[in-house]
Backbone as JSON, one array per atom type, in Angstrom:
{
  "sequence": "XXXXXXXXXXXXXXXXXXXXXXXXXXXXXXXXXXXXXXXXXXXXXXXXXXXXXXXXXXXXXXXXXXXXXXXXXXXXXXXXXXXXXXXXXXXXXXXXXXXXXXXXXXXXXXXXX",
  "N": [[-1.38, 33.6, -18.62], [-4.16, 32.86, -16.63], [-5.47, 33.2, -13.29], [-7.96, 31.72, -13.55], [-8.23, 30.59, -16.15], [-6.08, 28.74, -16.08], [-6.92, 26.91, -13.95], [-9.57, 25.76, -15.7], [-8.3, 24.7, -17.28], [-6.96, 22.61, -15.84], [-8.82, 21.51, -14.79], [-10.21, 20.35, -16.79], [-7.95, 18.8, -18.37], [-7.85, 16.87, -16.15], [-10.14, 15.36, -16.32], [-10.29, 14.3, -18.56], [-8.66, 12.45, -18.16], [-9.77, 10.82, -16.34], [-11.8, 9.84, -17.65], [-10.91, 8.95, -20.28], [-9.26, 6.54, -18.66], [-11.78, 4.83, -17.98], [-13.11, 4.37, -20.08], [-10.66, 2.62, -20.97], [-10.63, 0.4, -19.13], [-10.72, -2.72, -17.97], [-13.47, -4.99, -18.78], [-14.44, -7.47, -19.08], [-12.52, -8.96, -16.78], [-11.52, -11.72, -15.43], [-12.39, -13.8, -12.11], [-9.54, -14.34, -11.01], [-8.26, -12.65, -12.65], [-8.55, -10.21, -11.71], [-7.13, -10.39, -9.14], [-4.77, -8.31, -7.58], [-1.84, -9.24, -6.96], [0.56, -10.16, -8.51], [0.19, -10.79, -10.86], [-2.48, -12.2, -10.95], [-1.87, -14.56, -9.16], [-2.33, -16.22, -6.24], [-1.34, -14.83, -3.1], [0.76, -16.99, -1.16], [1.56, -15.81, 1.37], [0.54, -13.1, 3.93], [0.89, -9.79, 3.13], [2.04, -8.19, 5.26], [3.59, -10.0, 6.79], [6.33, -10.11, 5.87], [7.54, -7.96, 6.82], [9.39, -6.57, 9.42], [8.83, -5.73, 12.95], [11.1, -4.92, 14.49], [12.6, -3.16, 13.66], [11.63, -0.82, 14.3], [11.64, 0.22, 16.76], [14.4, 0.76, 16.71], [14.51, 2.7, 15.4], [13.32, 5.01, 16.78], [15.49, 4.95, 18.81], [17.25, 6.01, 17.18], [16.12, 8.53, 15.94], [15.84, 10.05, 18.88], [18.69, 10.42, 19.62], [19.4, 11.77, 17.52], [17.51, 14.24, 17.68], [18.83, 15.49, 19.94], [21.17, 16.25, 19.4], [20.58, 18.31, 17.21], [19.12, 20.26, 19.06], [21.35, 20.73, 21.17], [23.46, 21.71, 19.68], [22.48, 24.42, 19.09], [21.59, 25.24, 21.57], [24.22, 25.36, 22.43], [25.08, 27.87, 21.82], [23.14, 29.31, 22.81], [23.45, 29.34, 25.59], [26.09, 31.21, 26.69], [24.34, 33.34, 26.61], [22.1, 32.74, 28.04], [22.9, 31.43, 30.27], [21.6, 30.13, 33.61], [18.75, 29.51, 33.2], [19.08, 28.17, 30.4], [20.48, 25.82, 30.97], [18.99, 25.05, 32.83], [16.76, 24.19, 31.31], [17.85, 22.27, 28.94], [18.71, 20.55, 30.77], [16.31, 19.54, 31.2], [15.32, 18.6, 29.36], [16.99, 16.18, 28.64], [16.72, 14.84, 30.56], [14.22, 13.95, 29.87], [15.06, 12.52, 27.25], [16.56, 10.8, 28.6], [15.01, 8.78, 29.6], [13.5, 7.84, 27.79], [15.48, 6.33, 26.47], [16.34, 4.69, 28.57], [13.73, 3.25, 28.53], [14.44, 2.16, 25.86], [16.01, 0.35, 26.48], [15.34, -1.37, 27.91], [13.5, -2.63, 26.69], [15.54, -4.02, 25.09], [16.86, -3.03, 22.56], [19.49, -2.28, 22.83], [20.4, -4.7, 22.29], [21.91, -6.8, 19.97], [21.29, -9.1, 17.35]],
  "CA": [[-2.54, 32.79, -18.31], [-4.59, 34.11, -15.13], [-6.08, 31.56, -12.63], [-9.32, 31.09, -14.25], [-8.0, 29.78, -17.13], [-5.42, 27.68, -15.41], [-7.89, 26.0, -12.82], [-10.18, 25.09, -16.4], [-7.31, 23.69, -18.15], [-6.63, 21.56, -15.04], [-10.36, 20.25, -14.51], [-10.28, 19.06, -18.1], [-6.89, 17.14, -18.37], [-8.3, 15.66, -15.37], [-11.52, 14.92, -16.39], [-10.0, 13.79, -19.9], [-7.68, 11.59, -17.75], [-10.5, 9.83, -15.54], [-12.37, 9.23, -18.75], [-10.1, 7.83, -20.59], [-9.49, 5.26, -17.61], [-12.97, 4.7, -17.24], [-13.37, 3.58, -21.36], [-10.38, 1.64, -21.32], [-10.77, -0.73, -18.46], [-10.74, -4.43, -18.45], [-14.98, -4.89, -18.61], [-14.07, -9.23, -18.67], [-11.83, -9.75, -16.39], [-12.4, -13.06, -14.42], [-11.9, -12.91, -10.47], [-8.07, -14.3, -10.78], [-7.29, -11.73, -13.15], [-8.78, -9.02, -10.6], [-6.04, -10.03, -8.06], [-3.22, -7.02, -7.92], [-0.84, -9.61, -6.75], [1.72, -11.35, -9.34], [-0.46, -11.07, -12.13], [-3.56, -12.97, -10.9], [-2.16, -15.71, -8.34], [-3.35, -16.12, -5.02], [-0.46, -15.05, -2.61], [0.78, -17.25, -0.09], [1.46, -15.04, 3.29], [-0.18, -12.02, 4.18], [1.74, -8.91, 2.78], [2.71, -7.79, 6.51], [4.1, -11.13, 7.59], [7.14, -9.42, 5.79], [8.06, -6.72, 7.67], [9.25, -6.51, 10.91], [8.76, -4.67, 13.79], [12.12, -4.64, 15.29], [13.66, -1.95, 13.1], [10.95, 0.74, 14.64], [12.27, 0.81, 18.04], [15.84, 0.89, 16.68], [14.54, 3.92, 14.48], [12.91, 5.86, 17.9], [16.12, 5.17, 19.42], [17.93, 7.13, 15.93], [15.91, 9.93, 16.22], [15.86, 10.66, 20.11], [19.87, 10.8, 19.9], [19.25, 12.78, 16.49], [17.26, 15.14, 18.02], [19.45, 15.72, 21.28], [22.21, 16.84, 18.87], [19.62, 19.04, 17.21], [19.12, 20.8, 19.87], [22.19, 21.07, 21.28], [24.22, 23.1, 18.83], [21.88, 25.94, 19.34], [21.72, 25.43, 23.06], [25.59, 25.91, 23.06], [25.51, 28.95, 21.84], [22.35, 30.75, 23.65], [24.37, 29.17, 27.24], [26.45, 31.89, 27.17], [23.67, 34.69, 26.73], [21.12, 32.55, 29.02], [23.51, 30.87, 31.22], [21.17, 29.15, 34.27], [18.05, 29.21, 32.68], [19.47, 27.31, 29.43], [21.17, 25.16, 31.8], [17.55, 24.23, 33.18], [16.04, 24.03, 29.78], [18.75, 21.51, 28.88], [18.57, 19.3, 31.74], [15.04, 18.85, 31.42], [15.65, 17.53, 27.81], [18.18, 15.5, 28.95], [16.34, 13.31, 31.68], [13.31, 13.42, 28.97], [15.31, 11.9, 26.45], [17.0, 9.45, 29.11], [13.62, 7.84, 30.14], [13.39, 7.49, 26.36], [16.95, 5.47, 26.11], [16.18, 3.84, 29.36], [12.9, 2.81, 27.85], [15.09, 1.12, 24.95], [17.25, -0.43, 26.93], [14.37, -2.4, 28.66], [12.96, -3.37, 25.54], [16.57, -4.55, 24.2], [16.97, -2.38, 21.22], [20.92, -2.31, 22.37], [20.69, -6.76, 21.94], [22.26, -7.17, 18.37], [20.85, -10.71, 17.55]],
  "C": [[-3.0, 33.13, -16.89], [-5.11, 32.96, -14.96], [-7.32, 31.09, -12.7], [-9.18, 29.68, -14.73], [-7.45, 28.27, -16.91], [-6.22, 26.08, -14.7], [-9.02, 24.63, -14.17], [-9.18, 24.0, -16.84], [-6.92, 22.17, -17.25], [-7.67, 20.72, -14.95], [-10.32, 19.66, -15.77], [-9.38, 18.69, -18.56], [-7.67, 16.2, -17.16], [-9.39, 14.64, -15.76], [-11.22, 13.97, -17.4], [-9.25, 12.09, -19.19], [-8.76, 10.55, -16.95], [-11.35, 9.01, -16.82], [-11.96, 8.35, -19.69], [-9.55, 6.42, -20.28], [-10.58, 4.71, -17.49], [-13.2, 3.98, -18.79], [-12.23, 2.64, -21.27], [-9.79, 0.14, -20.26], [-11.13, -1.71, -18.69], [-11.97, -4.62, -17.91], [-14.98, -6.79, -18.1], [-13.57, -9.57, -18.05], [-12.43, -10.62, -15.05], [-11.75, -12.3, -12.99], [-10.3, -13.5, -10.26], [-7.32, -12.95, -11.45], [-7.36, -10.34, -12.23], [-7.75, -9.07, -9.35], [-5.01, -8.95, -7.99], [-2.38, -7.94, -6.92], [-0.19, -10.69, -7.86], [1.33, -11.71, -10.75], [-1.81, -12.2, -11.78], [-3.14, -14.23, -9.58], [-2.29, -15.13, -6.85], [-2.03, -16.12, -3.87], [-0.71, -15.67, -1.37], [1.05, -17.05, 1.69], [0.75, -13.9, 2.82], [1.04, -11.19, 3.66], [2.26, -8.4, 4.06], [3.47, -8.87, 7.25], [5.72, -10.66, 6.89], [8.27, -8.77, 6.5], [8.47, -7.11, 8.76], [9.5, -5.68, 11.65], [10.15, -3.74, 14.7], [12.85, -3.61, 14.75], [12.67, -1.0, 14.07], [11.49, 0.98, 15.88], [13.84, 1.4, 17.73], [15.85, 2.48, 16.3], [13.91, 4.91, 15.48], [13.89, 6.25, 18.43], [17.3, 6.7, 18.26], [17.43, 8.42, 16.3], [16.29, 10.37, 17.66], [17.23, 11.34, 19.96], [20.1, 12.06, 18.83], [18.79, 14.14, 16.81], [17.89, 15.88, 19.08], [20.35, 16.5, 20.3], [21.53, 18.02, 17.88], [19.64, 20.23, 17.93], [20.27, 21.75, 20.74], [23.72, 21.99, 21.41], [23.76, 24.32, 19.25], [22.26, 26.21, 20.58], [22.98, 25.85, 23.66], [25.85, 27.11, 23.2], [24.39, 29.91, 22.46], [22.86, 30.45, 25.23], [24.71, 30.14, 27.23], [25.39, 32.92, 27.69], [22.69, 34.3, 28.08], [21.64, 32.32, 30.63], [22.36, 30.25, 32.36], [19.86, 28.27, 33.68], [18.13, 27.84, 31.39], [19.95, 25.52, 29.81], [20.01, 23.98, 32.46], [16.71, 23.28, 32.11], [16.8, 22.55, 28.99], [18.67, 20.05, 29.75], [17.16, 18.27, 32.02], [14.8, 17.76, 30.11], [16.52, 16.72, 28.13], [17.57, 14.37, 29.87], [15.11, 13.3, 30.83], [13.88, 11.89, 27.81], [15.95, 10.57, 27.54], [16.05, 8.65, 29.36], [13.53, 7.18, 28.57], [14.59, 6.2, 25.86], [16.93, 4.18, 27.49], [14.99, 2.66, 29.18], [13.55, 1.47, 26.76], [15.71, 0.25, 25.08], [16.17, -1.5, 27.24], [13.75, -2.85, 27.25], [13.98, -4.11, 24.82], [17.04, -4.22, 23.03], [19.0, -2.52, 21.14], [21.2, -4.03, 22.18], [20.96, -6.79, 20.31], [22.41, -8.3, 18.01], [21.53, -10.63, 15.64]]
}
C-alpha cells in the first residue's frame, strides 16, 4: 500500500467516524442531561478545589536532586579526561541547583505536616 492510498483510507475512517458521531447524538437532551458531571447533577465544589498545590514544590525539589545525579555519572567519568574545566562546569551546577534547594527550604517543602 503506498502513501496515497494510506493517507485516503485514513481521511475516510475518519470522516466515517465524525459522521457517525454527528447522526448519533443526543438531538433532546435537556440542560441537566448536558452536564458531563455524574450523569447530569450539578456538582458541588469546583473540580480544582481538589487538588493541591503542595505536592508541586515537593516534585521540583524530586527532579532538581534527580537531575544532579543525572549529570553526575557522566561528569565522573569526563573529570579524569577534563580535570579543571569539569571541575568548573560542576560547581556551577552545584551552586545552581543549591539556590534551587535553598529556595525549598524557604518555602518549607522539607516541613512534613
Amino acid at each position: 500500500m503506498d502513501l496515497v492510498t494510506k493517507i485516503i483510507v485514513i481521511c475516510a475512517v475518519s470522516a466515517l467516524a465524525v459522521f457517525t458521531l454527528w447522526r448519533t447524538r443526543a438531538k433532546d437532551a435537556t440542560a441537566p442531561q448536558q452536564l458531563p458531571y455524574l450523569g447530569g447533577g450539578t456538582p458541588d465544589t469546583h473540580a480544582w478545589q481538589r487538588y493541591h498545590v503542595r505536592y508541586y514544590s515537593m516534585t521540583l525539589l524530586f527532579i532538581a536532586f534527580e537531575m544532579e545525579m543525572m549529570f553526575m555519572y557522566p561528569w565522573a567519568v569526563v573529570f579524569v579526561e577534563e580535570g579543571g574545566k569539569a571541575m568548573m562546569e560542576m560547581g556551577m551546577f552545584l551552586a545552581i541547583l543549591s539556590i534551587g534547594i535553598v529556595y525549598a527550604w524557604r518555602e518549607g517543602v522539607f516541613r512534613w505536616q
